[in-house]
Backbone bond lengths (Angstrom), bond angles and torsions (degrees), N, CA, C in turn:
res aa  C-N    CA-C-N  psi(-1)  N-CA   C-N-CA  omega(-1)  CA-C   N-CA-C  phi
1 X - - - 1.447 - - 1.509 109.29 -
2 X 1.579 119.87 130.59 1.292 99.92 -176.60 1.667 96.79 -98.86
3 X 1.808 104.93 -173.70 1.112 133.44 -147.73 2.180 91.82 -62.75
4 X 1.109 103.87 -70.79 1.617 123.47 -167.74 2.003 99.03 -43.01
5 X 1.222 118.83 -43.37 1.461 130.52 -166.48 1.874 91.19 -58.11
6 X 1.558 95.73 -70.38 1.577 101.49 -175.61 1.120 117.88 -54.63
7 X 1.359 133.90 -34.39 1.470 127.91 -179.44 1.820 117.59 -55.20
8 X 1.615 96.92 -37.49 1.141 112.93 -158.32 1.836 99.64 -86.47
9 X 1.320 114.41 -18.49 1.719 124.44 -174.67 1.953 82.23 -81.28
10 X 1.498 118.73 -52.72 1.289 92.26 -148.13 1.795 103.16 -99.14
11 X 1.302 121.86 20.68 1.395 116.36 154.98 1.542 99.18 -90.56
12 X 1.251 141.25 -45.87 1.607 116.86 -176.74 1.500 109.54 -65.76
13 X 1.249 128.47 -17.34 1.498 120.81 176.85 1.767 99.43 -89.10
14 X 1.045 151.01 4.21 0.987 174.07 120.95 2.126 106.21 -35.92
15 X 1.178 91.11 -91.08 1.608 95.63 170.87 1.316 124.66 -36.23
16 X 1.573 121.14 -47.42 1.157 142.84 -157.40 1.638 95.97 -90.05
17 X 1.665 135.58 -8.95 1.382 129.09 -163.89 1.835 86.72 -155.75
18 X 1.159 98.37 36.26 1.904 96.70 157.79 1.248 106.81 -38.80
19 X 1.334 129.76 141.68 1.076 155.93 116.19 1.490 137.53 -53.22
20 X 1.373 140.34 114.75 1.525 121.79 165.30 1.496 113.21 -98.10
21 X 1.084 99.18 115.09 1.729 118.79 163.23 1.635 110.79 -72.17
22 X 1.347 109.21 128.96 1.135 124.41 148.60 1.997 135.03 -101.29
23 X 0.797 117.80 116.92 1.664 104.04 164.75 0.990 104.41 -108.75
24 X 1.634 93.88 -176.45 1.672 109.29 -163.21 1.639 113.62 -123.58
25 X 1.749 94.08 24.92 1.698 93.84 175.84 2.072 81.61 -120.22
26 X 0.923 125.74 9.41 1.490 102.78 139.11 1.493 98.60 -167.90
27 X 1.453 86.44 151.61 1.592 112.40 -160.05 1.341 118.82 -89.80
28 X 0.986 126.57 156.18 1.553 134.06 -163.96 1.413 106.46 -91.58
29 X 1.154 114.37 -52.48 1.792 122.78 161.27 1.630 117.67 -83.47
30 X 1.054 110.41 124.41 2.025 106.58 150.66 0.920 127.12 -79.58
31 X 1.125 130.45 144.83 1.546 155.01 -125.48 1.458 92.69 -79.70
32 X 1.145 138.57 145.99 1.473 150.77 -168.43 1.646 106.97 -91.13
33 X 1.314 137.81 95.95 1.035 131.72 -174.83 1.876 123.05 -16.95
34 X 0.984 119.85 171.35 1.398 131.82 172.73 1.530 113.77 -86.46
35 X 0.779 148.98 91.16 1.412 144.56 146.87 1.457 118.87 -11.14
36 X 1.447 115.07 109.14 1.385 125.24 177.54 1.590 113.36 -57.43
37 X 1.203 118.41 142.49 2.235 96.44 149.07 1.106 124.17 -85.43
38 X 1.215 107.07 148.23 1.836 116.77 -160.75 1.947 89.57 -57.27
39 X 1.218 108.82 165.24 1.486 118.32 151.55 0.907 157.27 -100.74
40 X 1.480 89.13 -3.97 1.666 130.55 170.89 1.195 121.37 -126.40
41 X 1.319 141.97 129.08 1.777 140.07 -155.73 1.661 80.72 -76.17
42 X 1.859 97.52 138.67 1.443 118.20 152.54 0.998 136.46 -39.40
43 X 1.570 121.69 -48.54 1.430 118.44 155.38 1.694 121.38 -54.35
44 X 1.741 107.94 138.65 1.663 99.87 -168.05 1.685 85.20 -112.72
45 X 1.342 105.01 76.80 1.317 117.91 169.47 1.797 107.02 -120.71
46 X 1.649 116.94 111.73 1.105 120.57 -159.05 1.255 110.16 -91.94
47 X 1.375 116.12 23.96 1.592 116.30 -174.49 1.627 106.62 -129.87
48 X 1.690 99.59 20.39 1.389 103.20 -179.32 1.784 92.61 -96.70
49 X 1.475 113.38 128.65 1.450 114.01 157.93 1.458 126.11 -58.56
50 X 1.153 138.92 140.77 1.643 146.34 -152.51 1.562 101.94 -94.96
51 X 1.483 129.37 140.19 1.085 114.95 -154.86 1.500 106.43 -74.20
52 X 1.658 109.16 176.39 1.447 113.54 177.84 1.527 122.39 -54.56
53 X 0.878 115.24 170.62 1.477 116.91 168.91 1.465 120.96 -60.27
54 X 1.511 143.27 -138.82 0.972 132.95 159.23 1.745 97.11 -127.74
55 X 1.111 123.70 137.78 1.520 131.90 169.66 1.470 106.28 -61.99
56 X 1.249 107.86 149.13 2.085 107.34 155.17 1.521 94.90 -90.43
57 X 0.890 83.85 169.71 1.895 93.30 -159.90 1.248 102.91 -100.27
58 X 1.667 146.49 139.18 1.467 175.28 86.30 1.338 90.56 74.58
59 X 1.625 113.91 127.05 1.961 98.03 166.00 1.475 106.72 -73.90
60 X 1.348 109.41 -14.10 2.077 113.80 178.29 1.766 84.99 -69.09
61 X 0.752 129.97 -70.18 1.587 115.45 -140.02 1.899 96.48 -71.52
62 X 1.309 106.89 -40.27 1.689 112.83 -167.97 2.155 94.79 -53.94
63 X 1.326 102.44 -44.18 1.444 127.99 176.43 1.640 117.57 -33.93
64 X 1.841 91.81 -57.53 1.573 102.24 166.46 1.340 139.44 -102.92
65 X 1.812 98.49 -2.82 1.076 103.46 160.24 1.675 120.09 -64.03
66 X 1.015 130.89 -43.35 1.402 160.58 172.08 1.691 106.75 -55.16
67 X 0.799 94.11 -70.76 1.358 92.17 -154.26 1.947 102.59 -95.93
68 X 0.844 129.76 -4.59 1.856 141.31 155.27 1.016 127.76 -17.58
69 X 1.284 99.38 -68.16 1.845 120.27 162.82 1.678 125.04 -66.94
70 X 1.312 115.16 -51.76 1.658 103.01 171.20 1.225 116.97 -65.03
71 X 1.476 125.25 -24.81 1.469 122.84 -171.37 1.856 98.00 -86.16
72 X 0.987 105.98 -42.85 1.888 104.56 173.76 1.691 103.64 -59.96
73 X 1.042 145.45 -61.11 1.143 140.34 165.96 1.324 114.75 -47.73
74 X 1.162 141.51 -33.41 1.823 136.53 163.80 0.911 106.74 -42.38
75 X 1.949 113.09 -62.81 1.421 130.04 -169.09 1.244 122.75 -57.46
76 X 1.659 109.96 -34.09 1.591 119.57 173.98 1.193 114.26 -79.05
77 X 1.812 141.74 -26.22 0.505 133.20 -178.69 2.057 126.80 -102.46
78 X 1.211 88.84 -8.76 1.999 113.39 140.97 1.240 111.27 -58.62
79 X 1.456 130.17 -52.74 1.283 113.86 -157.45 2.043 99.83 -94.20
80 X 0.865 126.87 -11.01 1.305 145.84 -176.10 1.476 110.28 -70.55
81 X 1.681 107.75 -64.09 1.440 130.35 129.18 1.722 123.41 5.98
82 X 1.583 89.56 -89.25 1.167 107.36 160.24 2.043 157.27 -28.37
83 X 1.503 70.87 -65.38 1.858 93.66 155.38 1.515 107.88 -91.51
84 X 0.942 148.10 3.12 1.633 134.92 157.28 1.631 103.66 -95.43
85 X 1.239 128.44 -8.70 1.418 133.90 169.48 1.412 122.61 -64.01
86 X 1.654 86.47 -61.00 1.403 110.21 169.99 1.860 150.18 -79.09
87 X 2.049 89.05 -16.49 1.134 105.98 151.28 1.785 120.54 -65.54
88 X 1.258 107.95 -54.96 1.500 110.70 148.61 1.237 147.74 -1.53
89 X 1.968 97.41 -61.82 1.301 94.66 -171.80 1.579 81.69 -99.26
90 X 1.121 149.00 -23.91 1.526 137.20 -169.72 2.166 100.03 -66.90
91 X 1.224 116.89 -34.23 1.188 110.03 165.84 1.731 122.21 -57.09
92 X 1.444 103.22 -31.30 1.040 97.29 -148.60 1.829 94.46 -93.28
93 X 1.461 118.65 -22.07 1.196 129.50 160.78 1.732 110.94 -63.97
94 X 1.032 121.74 -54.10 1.841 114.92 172.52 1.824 95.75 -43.42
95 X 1.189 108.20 -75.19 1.735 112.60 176.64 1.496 114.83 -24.90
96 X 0.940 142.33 -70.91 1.438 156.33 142.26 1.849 121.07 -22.70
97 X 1.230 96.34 -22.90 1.636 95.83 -177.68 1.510 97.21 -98.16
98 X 1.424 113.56 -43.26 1.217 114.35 -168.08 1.580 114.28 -66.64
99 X 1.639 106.25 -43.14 1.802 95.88 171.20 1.577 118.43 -62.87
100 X 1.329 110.95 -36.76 1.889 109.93 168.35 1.821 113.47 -47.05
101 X 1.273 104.24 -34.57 1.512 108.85 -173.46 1.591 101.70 -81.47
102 X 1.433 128.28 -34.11 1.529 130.12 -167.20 1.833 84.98 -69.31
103 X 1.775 110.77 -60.77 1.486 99.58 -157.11 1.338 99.42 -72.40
104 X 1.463 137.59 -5.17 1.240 110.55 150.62 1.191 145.62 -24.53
105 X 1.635 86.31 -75.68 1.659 113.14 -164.87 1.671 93.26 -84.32
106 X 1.570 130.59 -18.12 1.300 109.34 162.60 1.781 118.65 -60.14
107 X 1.278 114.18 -43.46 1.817 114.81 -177.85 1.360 98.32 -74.92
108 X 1.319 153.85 -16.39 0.982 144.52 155.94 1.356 118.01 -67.63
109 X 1.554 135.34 -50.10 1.308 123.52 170.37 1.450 105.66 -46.76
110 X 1.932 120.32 -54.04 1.507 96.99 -176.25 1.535 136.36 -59.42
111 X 1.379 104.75 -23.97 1.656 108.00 157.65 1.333 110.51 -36.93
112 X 1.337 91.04 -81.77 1.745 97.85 -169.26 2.091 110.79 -38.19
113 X 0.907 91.94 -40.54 1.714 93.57 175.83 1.174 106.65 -77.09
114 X 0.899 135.77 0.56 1.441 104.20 178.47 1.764 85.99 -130.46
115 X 1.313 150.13 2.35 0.825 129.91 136.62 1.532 146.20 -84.41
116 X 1.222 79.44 11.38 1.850 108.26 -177.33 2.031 89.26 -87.61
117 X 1.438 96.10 -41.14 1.642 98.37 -175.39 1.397 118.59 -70.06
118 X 1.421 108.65 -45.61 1.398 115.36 162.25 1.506 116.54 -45.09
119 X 1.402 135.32 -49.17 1.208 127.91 178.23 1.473 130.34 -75.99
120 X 1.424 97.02 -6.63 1.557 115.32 175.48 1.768 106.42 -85.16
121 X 1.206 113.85 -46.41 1.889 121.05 156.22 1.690 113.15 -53.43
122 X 1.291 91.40 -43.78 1.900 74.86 167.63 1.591 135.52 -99.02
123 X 1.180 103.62 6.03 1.721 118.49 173.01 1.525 87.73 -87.94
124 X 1.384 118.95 -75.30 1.308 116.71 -168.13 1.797 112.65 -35.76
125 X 1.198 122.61 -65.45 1.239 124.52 147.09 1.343 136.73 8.86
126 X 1.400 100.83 -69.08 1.463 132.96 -169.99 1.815 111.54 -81.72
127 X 1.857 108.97 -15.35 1.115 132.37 -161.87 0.956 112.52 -101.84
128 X 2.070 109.67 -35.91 1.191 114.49 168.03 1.640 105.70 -67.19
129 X 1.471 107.03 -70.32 1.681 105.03 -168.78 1.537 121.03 -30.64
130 X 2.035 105.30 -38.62 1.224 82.33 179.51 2.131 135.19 -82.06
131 X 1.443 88.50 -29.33 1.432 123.15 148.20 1.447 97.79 -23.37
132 X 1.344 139.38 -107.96 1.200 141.57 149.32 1.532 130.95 20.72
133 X 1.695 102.80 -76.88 1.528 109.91 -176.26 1.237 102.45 -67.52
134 X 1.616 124.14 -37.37 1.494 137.04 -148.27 1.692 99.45 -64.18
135 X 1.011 114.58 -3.04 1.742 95.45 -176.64 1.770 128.38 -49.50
136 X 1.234 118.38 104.02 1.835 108.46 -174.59 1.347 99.44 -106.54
137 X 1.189 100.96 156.15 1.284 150.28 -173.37 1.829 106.76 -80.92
138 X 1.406 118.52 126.71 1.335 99.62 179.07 1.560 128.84 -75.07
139 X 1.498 91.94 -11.05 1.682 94.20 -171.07 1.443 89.08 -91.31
140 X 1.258 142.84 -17.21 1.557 130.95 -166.30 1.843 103.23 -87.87
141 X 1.002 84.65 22.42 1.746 86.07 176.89 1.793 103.51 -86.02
142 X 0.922 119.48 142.47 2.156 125.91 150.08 1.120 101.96 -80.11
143 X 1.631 122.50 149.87 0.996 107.25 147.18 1.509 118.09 -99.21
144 X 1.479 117.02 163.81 1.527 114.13 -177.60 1.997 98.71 -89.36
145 X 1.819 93.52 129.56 1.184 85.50 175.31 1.580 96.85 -132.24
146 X 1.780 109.35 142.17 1.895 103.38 -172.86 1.603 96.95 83.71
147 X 1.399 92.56 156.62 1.288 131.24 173.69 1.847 105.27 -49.68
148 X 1.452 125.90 -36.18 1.288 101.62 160.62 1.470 128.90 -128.31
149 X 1.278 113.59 -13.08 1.764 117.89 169.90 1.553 93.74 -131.66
C-alpha cells in the first residue's frame, strides 16, 4: 500500500469516529452567575420589620484590625533579636570561663612543678646528710638472731 492511499483510508476513519476533547484550561460551560440576596425577607409577612442598617465598624476593632500584624511582627522580631543576642553573649561567657579555667590549671600545674622540685632539693639533701652521718662501724653491727632480733 503506498504512502498517499493510507493517509487518505485513515482520515475518513478518523472523520467517521470524531471524538470530542475536552480540557481543563477552558471550559465547556461558563460559570453560572452568582446569586443576588433577596432585598426583601422571603417570608411575605408585612409585619416583619426590615433589617437594620449596616454599622461602621468599632475604632477598637478597625484599630486591631490594622494594626495586629505589624505590631506582632515587631514583637517577633524583638524577641528573635533577642535570643540571637543572648545566645551570643552566653557563647561568649563559656569562651571566657573556659580560658580562666585553662590559666588556672596552667598556674597550678606550675606549682605543682616546682614543688615537686623543691622536694626533690630536699630529699636529695636529706640523702646527703644522712649518707654522710650514716657511716657504721663493723663491730657496731647486732646480729639478727630468730624470726625477729
Amino acid at each position: 500500500m503506498n504512502a498517499p492511499r493510507l493517509f487518505r483510508a485513515s482520515s475518513r476513519i478518523a472523520q467517521r469516529f470524531r471524538v470530542s476533547r475536552s480540557y481543563s484550561t477552558r471550559p465547556t460551560d461558563p460559570a453560572p452567575p452568582h446569586p443576588h440576596p433577596p432585598t426583601h425577607p422571603s417570608n411575605s409577612n408585612s409585619t416583619q420589620a426590615p433589617p437594620p442598617p449596616k454599622k461602621d465598624p468599632s475604632r477598637v476593632g478597625t484599630f486591631y484590625r490594622n494594626n495586629t500584624y505589624p505590631v506582632l511582627k515587631a514583637f517577633l522580631l524583638a524577641l528573635f533579636t533577642y535570643q540571637l543576642a543572648y545566645y551570643a553573649w552566653l557563647k561568649l561567657e563559656i569562651v571566657e570561663e573556659k580560658s580562666e579555667q585553662q590559666s588556672t590549671i596552667q598556674g597550678l600545674e606550675e606549682e605543682v612543678k616546682r614543688a615537686v622540685a623543691q622536694q626533690k632539693r630536699t630529699a636529695s639533701d636529706v640523702a646527703e646528710k644522712v649518707a654522710g652521718s650514716g657511716d657504721v662501724h663493723p663491730g657496731s653491727q647486732t646480729k639478727r638472731k630468730g624470726w625477729l632480733w
